[in-house]
Z-matrix of the N, CA and C atoms (Angstrom, degrees):
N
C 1 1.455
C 2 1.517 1 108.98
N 3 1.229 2 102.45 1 124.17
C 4 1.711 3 119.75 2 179.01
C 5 1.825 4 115.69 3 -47.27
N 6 0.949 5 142.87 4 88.62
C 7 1.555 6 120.42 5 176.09
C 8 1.605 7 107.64 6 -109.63
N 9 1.540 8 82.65 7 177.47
C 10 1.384 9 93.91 8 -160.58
C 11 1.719 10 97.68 9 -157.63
N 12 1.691 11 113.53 10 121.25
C 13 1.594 12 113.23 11 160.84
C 14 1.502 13 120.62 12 -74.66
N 15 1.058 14 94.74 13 149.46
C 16 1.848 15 105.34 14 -170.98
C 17 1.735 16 89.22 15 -128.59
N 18 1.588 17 114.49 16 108.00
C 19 1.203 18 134.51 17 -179.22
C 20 1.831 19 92.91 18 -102.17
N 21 1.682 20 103.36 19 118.89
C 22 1.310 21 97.52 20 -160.56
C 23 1.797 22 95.34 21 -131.59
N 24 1.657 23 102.16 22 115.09
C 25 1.660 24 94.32 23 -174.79
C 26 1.140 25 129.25 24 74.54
N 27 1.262 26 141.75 25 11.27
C 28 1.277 27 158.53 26 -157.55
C 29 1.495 28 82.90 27 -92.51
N 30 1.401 29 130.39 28 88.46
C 31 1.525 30 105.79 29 174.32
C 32 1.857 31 99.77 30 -166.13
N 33 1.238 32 111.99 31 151.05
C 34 1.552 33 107.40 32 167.69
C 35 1.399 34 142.46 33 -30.70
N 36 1.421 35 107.36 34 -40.01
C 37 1.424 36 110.13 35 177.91
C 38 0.801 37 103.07 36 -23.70
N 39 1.721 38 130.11 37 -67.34
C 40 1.367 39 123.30 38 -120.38
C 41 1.649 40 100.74 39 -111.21
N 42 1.288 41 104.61 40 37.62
C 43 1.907 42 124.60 41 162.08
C 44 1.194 43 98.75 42 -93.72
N 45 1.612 44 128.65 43 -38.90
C 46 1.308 45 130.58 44 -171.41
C 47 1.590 46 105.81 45 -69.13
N 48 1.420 47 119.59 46 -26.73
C 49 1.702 48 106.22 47 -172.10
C 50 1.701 49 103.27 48 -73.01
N 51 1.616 50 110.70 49 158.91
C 52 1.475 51 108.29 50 159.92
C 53 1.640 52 118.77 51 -71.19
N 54 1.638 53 128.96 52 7.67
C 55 1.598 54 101.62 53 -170.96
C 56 1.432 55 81.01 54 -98.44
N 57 1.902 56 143.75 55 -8.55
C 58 0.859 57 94.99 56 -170.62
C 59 1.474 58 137.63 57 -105.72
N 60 1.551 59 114.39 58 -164.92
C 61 1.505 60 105.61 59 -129.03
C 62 2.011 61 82.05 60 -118.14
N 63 1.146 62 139.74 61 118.92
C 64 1.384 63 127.74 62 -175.35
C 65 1.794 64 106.44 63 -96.03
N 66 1.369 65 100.55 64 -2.18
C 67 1.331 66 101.53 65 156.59
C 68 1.357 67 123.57 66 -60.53
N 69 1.293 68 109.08 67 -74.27
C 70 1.555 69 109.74 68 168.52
C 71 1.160 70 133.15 69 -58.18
N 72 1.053 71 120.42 70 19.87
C 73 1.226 72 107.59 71 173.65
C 74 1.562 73 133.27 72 -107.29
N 75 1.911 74 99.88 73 -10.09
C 76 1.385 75 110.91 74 155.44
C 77 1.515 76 120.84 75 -42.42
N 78 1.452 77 114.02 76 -70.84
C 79 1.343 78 136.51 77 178.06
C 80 1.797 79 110.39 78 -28.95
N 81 1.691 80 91.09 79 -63.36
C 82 1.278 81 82.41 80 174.73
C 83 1.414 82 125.54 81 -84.60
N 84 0.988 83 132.74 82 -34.63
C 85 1.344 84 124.40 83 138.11
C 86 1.696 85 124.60 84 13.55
N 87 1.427 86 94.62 85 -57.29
C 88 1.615 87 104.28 86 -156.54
C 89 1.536 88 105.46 87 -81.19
N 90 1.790 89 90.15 88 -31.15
C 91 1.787 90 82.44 89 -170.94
C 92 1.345 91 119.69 90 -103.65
N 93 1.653 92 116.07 91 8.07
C 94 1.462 93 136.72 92 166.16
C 95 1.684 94 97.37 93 -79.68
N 96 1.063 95 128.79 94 -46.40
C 97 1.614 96 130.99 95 -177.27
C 98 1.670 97 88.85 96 -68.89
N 99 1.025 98 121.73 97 -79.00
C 100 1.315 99 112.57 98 164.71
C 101 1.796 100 141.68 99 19.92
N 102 1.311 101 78.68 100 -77.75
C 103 1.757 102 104.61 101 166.75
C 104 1.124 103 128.49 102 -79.75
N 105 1.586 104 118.22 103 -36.49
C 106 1.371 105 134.10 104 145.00
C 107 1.596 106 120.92 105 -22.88
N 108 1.621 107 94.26 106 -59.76
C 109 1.599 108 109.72 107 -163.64
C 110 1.705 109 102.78 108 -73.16
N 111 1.923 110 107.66 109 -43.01
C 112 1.273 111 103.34 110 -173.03
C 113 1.892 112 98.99 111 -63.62
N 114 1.366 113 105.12 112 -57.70
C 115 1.338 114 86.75 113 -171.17
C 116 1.578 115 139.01 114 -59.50
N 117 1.111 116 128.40 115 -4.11
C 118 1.296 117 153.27 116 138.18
C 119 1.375 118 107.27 117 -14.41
N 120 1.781 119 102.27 118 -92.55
C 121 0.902 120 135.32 119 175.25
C 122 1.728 121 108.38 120 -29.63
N 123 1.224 122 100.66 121 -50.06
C 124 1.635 123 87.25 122 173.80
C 125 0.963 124 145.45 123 -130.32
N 126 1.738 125 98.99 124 55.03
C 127 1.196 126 137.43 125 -179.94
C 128 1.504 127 118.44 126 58.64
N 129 1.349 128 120.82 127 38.10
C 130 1.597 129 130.17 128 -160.89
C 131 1.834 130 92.82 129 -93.00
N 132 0.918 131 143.90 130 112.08
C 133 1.289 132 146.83 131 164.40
C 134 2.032 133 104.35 132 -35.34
N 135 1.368 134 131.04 133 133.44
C 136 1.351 135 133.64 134 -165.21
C 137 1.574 136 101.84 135 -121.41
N 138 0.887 137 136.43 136 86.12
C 139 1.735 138 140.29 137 163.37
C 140 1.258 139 121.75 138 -28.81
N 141 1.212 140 129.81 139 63.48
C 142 1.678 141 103.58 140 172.64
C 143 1.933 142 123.42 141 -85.49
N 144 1.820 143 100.17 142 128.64
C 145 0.732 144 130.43 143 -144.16
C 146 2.128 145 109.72 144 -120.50
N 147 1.063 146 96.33 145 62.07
C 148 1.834 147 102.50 146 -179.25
C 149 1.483 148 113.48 147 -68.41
N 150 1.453 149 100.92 148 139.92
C 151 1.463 150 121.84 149 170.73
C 152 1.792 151 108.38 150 -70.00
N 153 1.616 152 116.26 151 139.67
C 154 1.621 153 106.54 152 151.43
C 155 1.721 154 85.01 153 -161.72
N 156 1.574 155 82.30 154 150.82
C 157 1.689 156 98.67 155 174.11
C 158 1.631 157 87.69 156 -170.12
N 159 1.445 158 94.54 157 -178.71
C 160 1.749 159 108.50 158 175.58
C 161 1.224 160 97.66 159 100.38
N 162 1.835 161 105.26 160 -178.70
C 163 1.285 162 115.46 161 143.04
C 164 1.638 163 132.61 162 -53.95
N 165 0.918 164 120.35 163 153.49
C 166 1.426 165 127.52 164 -172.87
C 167 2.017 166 110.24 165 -105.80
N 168 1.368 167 78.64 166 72.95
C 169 1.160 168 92.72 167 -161.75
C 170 1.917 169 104.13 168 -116.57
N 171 1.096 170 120.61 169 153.21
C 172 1.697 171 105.83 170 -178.08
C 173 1.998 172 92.16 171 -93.98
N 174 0.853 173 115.76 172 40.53
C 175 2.043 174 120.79 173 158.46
C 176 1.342 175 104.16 174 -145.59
N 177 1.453 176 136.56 175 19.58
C 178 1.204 177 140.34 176 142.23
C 179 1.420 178 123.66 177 -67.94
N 180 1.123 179 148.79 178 82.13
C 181 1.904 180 143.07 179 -144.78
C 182 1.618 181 88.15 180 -58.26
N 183 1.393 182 124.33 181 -34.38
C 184 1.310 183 139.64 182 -127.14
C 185 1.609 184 105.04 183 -118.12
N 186 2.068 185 106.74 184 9.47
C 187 1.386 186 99.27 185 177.72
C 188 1.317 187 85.91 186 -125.37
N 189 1.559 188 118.04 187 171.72
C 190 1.159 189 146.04 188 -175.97
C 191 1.448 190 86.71 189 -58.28
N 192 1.603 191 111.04 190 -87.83
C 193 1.857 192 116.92 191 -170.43
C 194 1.537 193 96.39 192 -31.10
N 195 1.333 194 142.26 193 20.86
C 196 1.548 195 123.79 194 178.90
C 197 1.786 196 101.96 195 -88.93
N 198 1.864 197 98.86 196 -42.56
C 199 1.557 198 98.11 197 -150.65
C 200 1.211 199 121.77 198 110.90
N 201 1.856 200 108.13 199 -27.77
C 202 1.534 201 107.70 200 -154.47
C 203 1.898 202 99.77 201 -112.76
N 204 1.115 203 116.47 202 2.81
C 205 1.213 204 113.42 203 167.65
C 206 1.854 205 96.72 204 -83.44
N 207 0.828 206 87.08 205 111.44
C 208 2.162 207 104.00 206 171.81
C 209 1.528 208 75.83 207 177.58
N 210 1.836 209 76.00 208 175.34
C 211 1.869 210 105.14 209 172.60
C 212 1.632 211 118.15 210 -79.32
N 213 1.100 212 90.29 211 135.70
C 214 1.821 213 100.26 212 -175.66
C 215 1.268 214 104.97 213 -54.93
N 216 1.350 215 101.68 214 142.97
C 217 1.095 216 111.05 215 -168.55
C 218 2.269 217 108.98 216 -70.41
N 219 1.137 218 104.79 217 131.98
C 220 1.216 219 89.87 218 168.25
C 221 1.668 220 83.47 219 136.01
N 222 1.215 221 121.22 220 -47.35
C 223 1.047 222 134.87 221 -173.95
C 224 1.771 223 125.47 222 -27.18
N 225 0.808 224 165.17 223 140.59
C 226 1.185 225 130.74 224 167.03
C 227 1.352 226 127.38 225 -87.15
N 228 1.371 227 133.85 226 124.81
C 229 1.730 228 121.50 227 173.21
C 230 1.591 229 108.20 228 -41.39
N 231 1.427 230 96.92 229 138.46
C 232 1.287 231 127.58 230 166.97
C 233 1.679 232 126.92 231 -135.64
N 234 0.953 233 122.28 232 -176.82
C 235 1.534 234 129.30 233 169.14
C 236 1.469 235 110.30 234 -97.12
N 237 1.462 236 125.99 235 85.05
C 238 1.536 237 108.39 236 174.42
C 239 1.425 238 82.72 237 -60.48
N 240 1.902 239 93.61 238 149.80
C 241 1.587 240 124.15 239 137.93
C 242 1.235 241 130.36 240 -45.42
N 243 1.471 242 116.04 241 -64.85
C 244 1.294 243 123.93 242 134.30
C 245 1.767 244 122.00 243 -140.33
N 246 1.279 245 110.69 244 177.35
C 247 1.241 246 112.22 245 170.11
C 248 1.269 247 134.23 246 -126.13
N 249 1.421 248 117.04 247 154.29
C 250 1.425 249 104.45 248 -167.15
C 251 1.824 250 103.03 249 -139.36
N 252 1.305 251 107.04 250 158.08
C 253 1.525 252 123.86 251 173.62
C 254 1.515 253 110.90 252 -118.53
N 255 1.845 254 85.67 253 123.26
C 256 1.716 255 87.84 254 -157.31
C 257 1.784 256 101.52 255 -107.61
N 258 1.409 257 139.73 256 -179.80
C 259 1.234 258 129.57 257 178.31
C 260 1.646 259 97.43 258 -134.70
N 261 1.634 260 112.69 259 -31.61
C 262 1.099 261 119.75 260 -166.39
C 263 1.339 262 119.82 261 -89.75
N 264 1.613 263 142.78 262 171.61
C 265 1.240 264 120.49 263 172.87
C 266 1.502 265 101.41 264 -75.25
N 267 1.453 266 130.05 265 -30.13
C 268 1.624 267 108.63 266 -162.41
C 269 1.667 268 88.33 267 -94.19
N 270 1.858 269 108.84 268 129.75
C 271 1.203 270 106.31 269 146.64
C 272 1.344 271 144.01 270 -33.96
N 273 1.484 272 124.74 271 8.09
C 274 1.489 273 110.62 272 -159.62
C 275 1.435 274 97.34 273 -146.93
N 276 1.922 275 109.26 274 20.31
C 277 1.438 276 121.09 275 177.65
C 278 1.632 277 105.25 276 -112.06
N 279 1.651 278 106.52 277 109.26
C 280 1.580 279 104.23 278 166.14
C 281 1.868 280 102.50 279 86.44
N 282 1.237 281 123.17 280 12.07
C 283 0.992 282 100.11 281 -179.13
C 284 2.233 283 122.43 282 -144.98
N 285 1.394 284 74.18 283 25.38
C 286 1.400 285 99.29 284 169.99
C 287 1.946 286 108.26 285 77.24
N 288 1.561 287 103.54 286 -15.64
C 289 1.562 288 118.06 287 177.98
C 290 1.328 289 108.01 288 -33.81
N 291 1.028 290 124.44 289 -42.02
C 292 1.716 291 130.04 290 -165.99
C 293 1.850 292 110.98 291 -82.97
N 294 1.107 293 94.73 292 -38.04
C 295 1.804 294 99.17 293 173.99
C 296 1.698 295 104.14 294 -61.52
N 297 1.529 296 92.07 295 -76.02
C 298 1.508 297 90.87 296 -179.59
C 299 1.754 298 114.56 297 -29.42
N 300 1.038 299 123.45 298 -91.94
C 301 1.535 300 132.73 299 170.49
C 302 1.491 301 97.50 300 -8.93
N 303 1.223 302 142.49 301 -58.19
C 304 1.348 303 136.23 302 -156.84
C 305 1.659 304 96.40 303 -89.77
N 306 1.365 305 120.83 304 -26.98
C 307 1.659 306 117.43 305 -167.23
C 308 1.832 307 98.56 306 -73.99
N 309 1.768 308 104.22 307 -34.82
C 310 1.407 309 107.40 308 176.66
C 311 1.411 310 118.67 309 -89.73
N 312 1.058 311 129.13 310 26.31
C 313 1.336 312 121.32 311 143.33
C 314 2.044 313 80.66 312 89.96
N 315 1.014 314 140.06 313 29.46
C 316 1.694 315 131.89 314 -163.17
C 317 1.654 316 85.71 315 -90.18
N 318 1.351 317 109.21 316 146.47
C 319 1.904 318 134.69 317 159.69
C 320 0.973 319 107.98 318 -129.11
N 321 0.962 320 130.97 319 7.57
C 322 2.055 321 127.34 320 -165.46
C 323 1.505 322 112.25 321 177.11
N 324 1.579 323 75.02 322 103.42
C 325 1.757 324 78.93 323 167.92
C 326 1.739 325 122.64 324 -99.88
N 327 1.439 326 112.61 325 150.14
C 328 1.429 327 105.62 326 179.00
C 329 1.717 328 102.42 327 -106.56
N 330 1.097 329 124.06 328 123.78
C 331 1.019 330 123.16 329 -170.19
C 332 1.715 331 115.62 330 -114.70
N 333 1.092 332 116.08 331 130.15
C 334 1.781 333 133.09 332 175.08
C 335 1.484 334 113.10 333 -143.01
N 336 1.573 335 94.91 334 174.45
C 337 1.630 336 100.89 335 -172.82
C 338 1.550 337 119.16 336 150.17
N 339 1.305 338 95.42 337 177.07
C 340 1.646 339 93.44 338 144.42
C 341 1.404 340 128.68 339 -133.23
N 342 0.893 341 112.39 340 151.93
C 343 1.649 342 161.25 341 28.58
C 344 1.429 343 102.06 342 -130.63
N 345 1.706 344 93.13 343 124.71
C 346 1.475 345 126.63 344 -170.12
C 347 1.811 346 95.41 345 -39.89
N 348 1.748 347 101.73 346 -80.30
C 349 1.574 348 88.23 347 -176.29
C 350 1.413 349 146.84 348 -75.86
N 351 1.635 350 101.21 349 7.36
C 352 1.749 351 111.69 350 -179.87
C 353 1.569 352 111.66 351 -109.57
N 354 1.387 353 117.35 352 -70.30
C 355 1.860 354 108.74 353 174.24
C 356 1.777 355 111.61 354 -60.79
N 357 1.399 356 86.45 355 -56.11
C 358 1.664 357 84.03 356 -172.82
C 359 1.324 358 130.37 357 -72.66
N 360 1.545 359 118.23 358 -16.71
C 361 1.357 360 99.32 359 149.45
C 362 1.585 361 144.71 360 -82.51
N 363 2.071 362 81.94 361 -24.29
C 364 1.529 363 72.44 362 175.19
C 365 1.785 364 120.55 363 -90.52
N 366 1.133 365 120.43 364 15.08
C 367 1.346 366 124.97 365 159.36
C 368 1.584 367 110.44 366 -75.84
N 369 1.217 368 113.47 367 -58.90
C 370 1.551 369 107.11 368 154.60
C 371 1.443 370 135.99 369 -30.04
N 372 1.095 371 109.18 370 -63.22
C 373 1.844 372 113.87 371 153.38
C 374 0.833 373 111.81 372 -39.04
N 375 1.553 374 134.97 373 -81.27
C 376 1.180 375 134.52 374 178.02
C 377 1.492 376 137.35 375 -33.96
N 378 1.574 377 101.87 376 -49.37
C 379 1.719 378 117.76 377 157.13
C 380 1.850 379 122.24 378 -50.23
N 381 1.266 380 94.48 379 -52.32
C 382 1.448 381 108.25 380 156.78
C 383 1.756 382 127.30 381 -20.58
N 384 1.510 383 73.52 382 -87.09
C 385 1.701 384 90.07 383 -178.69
C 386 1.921 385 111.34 384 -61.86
N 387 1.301 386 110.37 385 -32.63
C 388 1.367 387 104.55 386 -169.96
C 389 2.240 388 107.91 387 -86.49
N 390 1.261 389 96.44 388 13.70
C 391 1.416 390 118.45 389 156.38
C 392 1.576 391 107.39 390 92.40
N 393 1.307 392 111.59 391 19.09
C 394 1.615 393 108.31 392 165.01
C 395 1.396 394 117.80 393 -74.13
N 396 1.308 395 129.42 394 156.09
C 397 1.007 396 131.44 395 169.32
C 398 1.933 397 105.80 396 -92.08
N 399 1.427 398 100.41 397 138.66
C 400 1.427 399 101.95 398 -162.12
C 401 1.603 400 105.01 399 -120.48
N 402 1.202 401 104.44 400 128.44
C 403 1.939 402 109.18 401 173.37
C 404 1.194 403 99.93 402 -114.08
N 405 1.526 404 130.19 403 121.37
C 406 1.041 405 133.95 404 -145.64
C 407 1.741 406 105.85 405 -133.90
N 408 1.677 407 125.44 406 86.11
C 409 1.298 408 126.15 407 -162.12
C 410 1.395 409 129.96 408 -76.73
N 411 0.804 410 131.86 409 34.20
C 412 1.132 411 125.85 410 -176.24
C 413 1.749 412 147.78 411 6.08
N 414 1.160 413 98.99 412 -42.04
C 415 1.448 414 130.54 413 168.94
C 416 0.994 415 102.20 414 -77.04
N 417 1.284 416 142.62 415 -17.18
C 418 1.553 417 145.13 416 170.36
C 419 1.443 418 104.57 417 -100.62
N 420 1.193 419 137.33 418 31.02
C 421 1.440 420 131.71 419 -169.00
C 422 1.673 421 110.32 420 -152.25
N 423 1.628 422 108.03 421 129.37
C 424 1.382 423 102.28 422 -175.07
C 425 1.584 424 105.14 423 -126.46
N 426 1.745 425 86.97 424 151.58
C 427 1.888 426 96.23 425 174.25
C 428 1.793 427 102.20 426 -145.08
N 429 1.015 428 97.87 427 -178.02
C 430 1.163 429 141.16 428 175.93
C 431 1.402 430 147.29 429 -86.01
N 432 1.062 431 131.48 430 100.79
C 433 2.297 432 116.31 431 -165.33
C 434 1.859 433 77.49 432 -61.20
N 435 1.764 434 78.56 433 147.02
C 436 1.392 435 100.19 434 177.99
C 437 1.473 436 92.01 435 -145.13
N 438 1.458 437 115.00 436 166.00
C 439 1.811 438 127.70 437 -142.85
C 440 1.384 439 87.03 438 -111.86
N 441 1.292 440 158.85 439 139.68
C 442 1.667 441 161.29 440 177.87
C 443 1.495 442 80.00 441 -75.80
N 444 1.733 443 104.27 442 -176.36
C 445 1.495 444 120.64 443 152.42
C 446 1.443 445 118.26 444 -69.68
N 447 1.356 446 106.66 445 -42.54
C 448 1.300 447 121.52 446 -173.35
C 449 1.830 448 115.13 447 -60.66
N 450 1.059 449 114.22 448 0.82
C 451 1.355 450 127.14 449 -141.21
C 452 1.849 451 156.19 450 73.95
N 453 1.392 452 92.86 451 -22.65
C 454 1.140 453 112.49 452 178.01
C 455 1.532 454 121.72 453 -55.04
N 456 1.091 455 141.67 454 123.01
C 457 1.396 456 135.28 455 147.98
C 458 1.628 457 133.46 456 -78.27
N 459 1.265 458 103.57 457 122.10
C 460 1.578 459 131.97 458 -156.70
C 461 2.003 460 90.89 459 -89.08
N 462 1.223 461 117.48 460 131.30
C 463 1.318 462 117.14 461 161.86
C 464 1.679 463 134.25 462 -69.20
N 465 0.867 464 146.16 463 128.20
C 466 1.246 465 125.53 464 162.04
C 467 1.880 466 119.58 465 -13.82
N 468 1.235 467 108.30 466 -45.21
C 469 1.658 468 111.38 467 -167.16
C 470 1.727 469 98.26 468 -85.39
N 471 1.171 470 120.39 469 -18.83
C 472 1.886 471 121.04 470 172.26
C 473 1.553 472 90.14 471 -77.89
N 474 1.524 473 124.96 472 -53.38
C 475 1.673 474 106.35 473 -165.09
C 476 1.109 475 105.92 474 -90.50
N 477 1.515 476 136.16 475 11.61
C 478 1.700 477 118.61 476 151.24
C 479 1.620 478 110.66 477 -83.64
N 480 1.511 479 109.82 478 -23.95
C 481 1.439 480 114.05 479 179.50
C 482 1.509 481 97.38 480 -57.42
N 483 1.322 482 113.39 481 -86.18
C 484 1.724 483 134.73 482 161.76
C 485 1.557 484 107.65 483 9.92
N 486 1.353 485 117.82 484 -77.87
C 487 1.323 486 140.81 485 172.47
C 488 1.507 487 118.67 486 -49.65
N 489 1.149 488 124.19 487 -53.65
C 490 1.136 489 126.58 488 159.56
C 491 1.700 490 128.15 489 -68.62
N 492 1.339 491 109.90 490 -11.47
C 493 1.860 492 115.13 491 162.81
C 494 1.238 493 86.50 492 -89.72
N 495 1.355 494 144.57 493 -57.63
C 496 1.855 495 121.58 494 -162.03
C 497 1.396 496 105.17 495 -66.75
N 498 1.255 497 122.47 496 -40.99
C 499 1.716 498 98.44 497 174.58
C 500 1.601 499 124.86 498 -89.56
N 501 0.844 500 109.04 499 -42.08
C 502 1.512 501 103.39 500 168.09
C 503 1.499 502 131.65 501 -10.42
N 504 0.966 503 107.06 502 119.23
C 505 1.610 504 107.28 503 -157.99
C 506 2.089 505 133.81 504 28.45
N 507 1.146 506 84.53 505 35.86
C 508 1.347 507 94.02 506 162.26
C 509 1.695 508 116.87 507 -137.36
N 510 1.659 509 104.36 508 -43.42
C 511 1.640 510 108.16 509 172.62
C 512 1.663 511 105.14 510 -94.12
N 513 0.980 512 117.32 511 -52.18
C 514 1.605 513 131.66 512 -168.46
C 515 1.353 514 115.92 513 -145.00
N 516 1.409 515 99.40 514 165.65
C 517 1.383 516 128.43 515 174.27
C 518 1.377 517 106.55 516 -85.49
N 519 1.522 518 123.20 517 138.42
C 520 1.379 519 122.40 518 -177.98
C 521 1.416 520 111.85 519 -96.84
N 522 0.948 521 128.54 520 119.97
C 523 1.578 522 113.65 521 -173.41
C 524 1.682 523 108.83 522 -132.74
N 525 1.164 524 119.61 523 167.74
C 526 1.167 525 133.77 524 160.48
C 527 1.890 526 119.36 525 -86.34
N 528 0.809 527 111.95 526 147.99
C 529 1.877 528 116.73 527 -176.95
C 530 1.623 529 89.71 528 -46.94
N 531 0.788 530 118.44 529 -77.94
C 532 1.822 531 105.83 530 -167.03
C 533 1.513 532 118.61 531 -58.61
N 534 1.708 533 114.00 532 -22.19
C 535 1.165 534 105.54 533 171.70
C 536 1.608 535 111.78 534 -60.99
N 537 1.666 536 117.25 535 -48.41
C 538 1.331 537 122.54 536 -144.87
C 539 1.673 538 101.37 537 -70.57
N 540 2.099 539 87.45 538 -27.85
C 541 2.162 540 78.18 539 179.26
C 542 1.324 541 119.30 540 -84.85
N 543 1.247 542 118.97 541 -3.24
C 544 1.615 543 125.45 542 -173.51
C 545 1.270 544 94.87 543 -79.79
N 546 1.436 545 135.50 544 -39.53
C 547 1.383 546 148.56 545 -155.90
C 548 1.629 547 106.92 546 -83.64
N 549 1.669 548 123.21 547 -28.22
C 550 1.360 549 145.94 548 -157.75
C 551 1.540 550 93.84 549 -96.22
N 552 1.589 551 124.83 550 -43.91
C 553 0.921 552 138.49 551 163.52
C 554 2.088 553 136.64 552 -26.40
């Protein structure tokens, strides 16, 4: 079975927002380079996959005129397979992502990024339902405390929990970086 990583948002903008956290981002850092390196290594084709929306303005983090759509820094260079510029939360809306994948022969996507519970899951969903098989990393995926309606604030470690009970055996497989390449294997 053909796979393929889908590196989703991994990119500067989102240094420019106030939730984020420059703590975390070593950690994840390590195990997005990680997956990178394993998948490399074994010849798995790597998607890179950038966020833009907003005005197109150079004080938009989130427009081209910013600068800040590239890969975060920290990241390691790689060879995307290919790349794509996305507007929507699911990677595979408006941006030709879905052709490609089907022109390369793809059954399995490994999916990371950020933000664990908005692009990357719902590209996952989406991958899901449109009949990919989905390995879904977690440890390769970063978020943010975010405020409920109710008021409450949810941690990063409640919405990877969160995220990982809604897909779990219905969208994807949860895996760890070495699980998802042993599995690609």
């Amino acid at each position: 079975m053909s796979t393929a990583v889908l590196l989703i948002d991994v990119q500067q903008s989102f240094t420019a927002r106030p939730y984020w956290d420059p703590a975390a981002a070593p950690g994840f850092l390590a195990r997005v380079n990680a997956l990178v390196a394993g998948a490399t290594e074994r010849g798995l084709p790597v998607v890179r996959i950038l966020h833009t929306d907003g005005p197109k303005t150079a004080d938009n983090p989130f427009a081209l005129e910013s600068g800040l759509v590239r890969p975060l820094d920290g990241l390691a260079p790689y060879d995307a397979a290919a790349s794509f510029l996305k507007e929507r939360h699911s990677a595979l809306v408006g941006t030709g992502l879905t052709v490609w994948l089907h022109q390369q022969g793809i059954r399995r996507l490994i999916v990371a990024g950020i933000r664990t519970e908005q692009c990357c899951e719902t590209t996952t969903r989406h991958a899901s339902d449109e009949g990919w098989e989905v390995d879904y990393v977690t440890e390769a995926t970063l978020t943010f405390a975010m405020t409920t309606p109710a008021g409450r604030t949810l941690s990063p470690a409640e919405l990877y929990e969160r995220t990982e009970t809604v897909l779990a055996g219905r969208f994807a497989t949860i895996c760890s970086v070495e699980q998802a390449l042993q599995r690609a294997a």
